[in-house]
VOPAGU-2260 file (C-alpha; in pm, 1 decimal, decimal comma):
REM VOPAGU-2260
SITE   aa  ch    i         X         Y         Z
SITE  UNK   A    0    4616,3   -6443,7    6890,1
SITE  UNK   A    1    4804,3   -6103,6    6990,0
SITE  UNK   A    2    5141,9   -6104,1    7086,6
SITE  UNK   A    3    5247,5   -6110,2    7475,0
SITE  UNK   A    4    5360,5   -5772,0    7544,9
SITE  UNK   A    5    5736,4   -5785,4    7716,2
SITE  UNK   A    6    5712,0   -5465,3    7963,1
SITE  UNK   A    7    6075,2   -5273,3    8009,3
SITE  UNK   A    8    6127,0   -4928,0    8196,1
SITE  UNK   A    9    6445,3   -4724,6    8184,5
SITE  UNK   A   10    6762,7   -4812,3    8340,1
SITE  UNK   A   11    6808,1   -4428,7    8441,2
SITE  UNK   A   12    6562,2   -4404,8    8677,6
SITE  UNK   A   13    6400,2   -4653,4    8969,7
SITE  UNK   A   14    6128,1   -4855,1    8987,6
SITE  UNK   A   15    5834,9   -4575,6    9050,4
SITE  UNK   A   16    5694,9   -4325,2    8872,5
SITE  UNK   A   17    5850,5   -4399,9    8493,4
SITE  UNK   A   18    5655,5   -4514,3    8180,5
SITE  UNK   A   19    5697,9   -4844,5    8068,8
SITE  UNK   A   20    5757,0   -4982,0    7692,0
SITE  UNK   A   21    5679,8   -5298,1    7502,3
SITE  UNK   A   22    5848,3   -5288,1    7174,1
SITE  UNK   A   23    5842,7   -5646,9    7095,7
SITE  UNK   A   24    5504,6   -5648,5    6901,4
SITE  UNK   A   25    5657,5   -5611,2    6536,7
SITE  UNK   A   26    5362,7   -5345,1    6462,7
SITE  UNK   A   27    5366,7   -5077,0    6691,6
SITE  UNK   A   28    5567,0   -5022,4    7022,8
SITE  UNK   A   29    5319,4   -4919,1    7335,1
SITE  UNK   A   30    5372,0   -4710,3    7637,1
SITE  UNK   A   31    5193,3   -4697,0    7932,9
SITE  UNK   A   32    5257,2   -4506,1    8278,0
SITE  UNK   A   33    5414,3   -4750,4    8541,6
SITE  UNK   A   34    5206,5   -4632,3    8842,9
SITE  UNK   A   35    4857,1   -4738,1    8637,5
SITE  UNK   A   36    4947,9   -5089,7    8453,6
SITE  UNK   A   37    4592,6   -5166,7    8396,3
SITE  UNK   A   38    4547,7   -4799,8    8271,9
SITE  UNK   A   39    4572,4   -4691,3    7871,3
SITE  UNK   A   40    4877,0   -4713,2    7656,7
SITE  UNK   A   41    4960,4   -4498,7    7397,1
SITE  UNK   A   42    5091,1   -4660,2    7050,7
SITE  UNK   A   43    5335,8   -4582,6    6809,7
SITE  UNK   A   44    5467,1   -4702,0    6501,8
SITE  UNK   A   45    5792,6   -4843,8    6476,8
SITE  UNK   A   46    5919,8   -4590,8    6250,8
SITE  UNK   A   47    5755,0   -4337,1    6463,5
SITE  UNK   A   48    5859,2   -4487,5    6797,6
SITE  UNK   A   49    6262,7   -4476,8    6661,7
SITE  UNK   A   50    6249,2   -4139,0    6502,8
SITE  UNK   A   51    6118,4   -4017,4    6882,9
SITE  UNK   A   52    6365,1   -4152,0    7019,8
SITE  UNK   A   53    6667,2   -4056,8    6804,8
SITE  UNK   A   54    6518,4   -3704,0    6887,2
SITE  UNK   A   55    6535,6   -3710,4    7187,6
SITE  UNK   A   56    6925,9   -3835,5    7206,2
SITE  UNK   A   57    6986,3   -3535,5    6990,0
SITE  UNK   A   58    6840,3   -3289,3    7337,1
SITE  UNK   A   59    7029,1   -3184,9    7544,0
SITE  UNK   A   60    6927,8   -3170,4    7862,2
């Protein structure tokens, strides 16, 4: 039995056109585009998944 995937999207921007992430499956994080739920994810390691992200803090935009 696979974990239930808890969906989140970013507090900085609306409701459309985002990507969404489940991170609460303890081996890999997945990411899927908001506008096609039913649509493919892309996964990640954890490790990968948190090094991405502390990357991107480090941009500035």
């Amino acid at each position: 039995m696979g974990v239930e995937l808890n969906w989140r999207t970013s507090t900085y921007t609306g409701t459309e056109n985002c990507v969404e992430v489940a991170d609460n499956d303890p081996t890999k994080v997945h990411v899927r585009d908001s506008k096609r739920r039913s649509g493919p994810e892309v996964t990640w390691s954890p490790d990968a998944w948190g090094a991405f992200i502390e990357h991107t803090r480090r941009i500035e935009v």
